[in-house]
C-alpha positions as CSV (number, residue, x, y, z in Angstrom):
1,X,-55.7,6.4,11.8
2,X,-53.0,8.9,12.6
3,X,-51.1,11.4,9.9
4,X,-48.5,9.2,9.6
5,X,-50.6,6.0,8.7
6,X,-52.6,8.5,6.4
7,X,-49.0,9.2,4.2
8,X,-49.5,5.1,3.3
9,X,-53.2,4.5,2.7
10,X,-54.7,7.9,2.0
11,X,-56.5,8.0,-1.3
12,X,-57.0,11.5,-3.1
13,X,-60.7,11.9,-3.3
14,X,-62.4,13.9,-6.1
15,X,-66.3,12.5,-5.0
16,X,-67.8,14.4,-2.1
17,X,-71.7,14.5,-0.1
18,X,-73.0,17.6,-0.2
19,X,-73.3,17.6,3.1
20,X,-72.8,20.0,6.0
21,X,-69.9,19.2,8.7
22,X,-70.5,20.3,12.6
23,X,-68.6,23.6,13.2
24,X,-66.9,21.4,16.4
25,X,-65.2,20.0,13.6
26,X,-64.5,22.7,10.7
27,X,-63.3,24.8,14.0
28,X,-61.0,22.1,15.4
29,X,-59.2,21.7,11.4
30,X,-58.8,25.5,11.1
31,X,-57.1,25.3,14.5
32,X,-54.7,22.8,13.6
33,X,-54.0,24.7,10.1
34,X,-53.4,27.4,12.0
35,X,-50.6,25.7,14.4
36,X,-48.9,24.1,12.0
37,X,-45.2,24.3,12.3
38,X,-43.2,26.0,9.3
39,X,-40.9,24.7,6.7
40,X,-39.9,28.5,6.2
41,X,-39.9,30.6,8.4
42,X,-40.6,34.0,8.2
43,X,-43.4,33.5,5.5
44,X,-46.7,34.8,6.5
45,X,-49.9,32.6,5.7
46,X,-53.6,33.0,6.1
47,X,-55.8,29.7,6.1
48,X,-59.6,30.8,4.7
49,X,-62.1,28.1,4.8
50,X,-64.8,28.2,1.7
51,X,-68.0,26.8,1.8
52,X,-70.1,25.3,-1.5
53,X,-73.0,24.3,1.1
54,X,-75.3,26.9,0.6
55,X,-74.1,28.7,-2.7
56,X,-70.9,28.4,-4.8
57,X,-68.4,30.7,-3.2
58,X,-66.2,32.1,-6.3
59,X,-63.8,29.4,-7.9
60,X,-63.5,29.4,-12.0
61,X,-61.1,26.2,-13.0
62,X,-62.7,23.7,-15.8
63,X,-60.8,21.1,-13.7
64,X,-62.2,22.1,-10.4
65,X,-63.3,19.6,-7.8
66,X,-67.0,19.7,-6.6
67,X,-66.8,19.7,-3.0
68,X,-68.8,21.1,0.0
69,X,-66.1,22.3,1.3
70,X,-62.2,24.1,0.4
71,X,-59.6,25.3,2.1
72,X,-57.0,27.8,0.9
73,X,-53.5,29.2,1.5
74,X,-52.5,32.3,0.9
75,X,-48.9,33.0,1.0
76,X,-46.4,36.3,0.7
77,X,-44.3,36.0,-1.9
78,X,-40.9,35.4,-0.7
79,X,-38.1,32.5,-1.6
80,X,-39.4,29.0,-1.7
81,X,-43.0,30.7,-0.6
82,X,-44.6,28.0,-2.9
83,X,-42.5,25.0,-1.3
84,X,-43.4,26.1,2.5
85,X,-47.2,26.1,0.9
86,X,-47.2,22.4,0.1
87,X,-46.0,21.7,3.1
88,X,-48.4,22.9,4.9
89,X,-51.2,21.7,2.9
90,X,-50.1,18.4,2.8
91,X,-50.0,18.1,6.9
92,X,-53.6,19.5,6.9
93,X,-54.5,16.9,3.9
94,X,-52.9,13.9,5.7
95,X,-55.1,15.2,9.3
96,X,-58.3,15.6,7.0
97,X,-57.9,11.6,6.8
98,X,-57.0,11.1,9.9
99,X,-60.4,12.6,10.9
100,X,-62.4,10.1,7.8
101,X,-62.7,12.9,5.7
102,X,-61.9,12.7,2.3
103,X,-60.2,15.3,0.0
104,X,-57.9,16.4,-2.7
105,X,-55.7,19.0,-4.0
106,X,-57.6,21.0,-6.1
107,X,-56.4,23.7,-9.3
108,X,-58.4,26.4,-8.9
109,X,-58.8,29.9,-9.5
110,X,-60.6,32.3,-7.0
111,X,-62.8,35.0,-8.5
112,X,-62.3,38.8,-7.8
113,X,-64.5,39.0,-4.2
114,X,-62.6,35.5,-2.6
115,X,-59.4,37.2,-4.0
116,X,-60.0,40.2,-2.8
117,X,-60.7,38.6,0.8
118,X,-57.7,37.2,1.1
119,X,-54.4,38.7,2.9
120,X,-52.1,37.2,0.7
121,X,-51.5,35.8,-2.9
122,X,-53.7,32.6,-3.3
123,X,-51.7,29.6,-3.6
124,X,-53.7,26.4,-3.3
125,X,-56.6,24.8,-2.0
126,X,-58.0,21.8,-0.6
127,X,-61.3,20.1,-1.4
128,X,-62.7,18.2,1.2
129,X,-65.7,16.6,3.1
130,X,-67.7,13.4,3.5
131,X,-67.9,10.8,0.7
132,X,-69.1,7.4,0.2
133,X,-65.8,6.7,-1.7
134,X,-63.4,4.7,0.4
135,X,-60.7,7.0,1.8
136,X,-57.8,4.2,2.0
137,X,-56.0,2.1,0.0
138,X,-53.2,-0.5,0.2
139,X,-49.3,1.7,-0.9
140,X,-48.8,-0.7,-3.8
141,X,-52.2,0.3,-5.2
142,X,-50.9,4.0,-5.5
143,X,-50.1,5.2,-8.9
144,X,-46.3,6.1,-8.5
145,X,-43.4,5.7,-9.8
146,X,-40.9,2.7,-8.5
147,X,-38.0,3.9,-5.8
148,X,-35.4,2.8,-8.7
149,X,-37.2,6.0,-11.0
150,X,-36.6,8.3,-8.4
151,X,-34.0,7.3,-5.6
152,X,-30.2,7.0,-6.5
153,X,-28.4,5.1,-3.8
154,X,-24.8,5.9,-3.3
155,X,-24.0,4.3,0.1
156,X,-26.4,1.5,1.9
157,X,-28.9,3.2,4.7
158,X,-30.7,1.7,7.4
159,X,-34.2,0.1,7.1
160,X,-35.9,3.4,8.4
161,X,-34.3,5.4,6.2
162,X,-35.4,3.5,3.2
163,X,-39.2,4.0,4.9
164,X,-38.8,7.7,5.2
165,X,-38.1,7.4,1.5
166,X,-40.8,5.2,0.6
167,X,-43.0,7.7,2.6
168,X,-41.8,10.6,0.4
169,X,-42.4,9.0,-3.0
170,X,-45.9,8.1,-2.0
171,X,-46.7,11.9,-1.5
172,X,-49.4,13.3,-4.1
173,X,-48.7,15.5,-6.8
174,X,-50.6,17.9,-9.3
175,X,-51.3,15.8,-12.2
176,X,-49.4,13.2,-10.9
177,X,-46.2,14.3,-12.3
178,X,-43.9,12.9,-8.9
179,X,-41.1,15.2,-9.5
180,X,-39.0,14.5,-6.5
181,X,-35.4,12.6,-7.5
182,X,-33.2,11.6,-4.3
183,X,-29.0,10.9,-4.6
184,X,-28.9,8.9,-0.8
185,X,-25.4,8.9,0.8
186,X,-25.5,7.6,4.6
187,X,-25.1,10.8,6.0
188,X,-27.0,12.8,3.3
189,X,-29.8,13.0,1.3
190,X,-29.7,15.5,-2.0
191,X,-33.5,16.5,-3.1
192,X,-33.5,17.5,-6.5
193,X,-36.4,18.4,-9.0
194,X,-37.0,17.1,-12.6
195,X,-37.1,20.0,-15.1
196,X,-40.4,20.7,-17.3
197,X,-39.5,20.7,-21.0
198,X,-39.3,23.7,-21.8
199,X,-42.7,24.7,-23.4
200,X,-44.1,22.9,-19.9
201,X,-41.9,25.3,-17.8
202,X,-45.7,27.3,-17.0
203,X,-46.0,24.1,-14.3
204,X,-43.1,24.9,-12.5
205,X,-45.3,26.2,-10.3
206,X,-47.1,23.5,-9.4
207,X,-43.8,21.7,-9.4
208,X,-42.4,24.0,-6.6
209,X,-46.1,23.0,-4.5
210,X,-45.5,19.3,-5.2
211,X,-42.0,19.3,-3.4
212,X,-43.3,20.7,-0.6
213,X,-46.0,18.2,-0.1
214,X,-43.5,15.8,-0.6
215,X,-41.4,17.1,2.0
216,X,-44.0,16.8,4.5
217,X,-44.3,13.2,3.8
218,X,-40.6,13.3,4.3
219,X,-40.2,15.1,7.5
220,X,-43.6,13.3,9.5
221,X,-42.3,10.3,8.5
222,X,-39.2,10.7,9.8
223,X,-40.2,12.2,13.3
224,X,-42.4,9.2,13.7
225,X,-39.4,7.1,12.9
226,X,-37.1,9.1,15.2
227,X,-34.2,9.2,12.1
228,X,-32.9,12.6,13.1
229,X,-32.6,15.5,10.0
230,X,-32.1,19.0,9.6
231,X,-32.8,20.6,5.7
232,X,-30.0,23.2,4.1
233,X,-28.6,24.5,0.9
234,X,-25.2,23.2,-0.8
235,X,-24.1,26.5,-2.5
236,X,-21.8,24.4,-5.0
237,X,-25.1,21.8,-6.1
238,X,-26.8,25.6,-5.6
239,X,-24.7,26.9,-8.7
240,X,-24.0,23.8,-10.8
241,X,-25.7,23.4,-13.9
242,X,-27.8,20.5,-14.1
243,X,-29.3,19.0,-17.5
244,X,-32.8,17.1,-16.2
245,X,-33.2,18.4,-12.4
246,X,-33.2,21.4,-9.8
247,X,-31.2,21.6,-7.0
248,X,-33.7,22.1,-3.8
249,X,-31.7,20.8,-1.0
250,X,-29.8,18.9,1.1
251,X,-31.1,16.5,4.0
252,X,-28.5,15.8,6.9
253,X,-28.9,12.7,8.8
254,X,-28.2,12.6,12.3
């Protein structure tokens, strides 16, 4: 199964083996992290793999994930830092499957030392590793909203269009919360955010993460598809005041 396969069947999985992986493999993963093309550029990263295998390696989070195995982003802190983040994540997430490994996003905190050893503020991890749970599942069977909750159409668009879509709604997101609203003209695509209530506003952080996972699913999808895009800002929907979403940007097509 390929990435792009991955975005329809993958299943997040929160069950792992503690078992130890060959270093042919863990090496060949961090290589790919590490060539991973940019939804930002000019945002420097650092990948750190942490192994649980022989002791537990310094995450504190009452909802962390048991697994032999994370991998973390750290990020410098500069616009959109947190959207280039998910992005990333979510490629290496969707190859993790591809290579029949199972794993999940995963809130954590690191402890002093793992902080310490990082270049750059801690962002995100990923659990992963072997597990007897099975890794894919059929789209319908994913827990999301309906493309009428999140996708406005305002012009018709062609039938690989509507799959790039489909692809992006089906992205994971922390708690599940699928933040991501589309108003589709046939030329355009605006990607807006829904707002926290405003005692929730602490998880806009998360939120930012989640659109850039989802914009992964967006942008594979499309280059398998061959629908050509290019990402910008509209300085008017920039400014304009919006009542339940964020402006985060516009999608040209062709």
């Amino acid at each position: 199964m390929n990435t792009f396969e991955a975005i329809f069947s993958k299943r997040s999985i929160r069950h792992f083996k503690h078992e130890k992986l060959e270093w042919e493999l863990i090496s060949d993963i961090l290589e790919y992290a590490n060539k991973l093309p940019m939804l930002i550029e000019g945002i420097a990263v650092e990948f750190k793999l942490v192994s649980n295998i022989e002791e537990k390696q310094g995450f504190y989070s009452p909802f962390n994930v048991k697994a032999p195995y994370y991998i973390c982003i750290s990020s410098e802190e500069k616009e959109d830092y947190l959207l280039n983040a998910g992005y990333l994540m979510q490629q290496l997430n969707l190859y993790l499957a591809s290579k029949d490994l199972g794993s999940c996003f995963s809130i954590l905190s690191p402890g002093r030392n793992l902080k310490a050893a990082m270049k750059y503020k801690f962002v995100i991890a990923l659990a992963f590793g072997k597990t007897s749970t099975a890794l894919f599942r059929g789209s319908k069977e994913a827990k999301r909203f309906p493309e009428s909750t999140v996708v406005v159409y305002k012009e018709e668009v062609t039938p690989d269009i509507r799959q790039v879509l489909n692809a992006a709604r089906l992205a994971p997101s922390l708690n599940n919360t699928q933040p991501w609203r589309f108003v589709v003209y046939k030329n355009r695509i605006h990607v807006f955010a829904k707002k926290n209530p405003f005692i929730a506003r602490v998880l806009d952080y998360n939120k930012a993460i989640d659109m850039g996972v989802m914009l992964a699913n967006f942008l594979l999808a499309a280059e398998e598809l061959w629908v050509d895009i290019s990402l910008s800002k509209s300085e008017t929907l920039k400014n304009k005041p919006l009542q339940k979403n964020d402006y985060v940007c516009t999608i040209a097509i062709g």
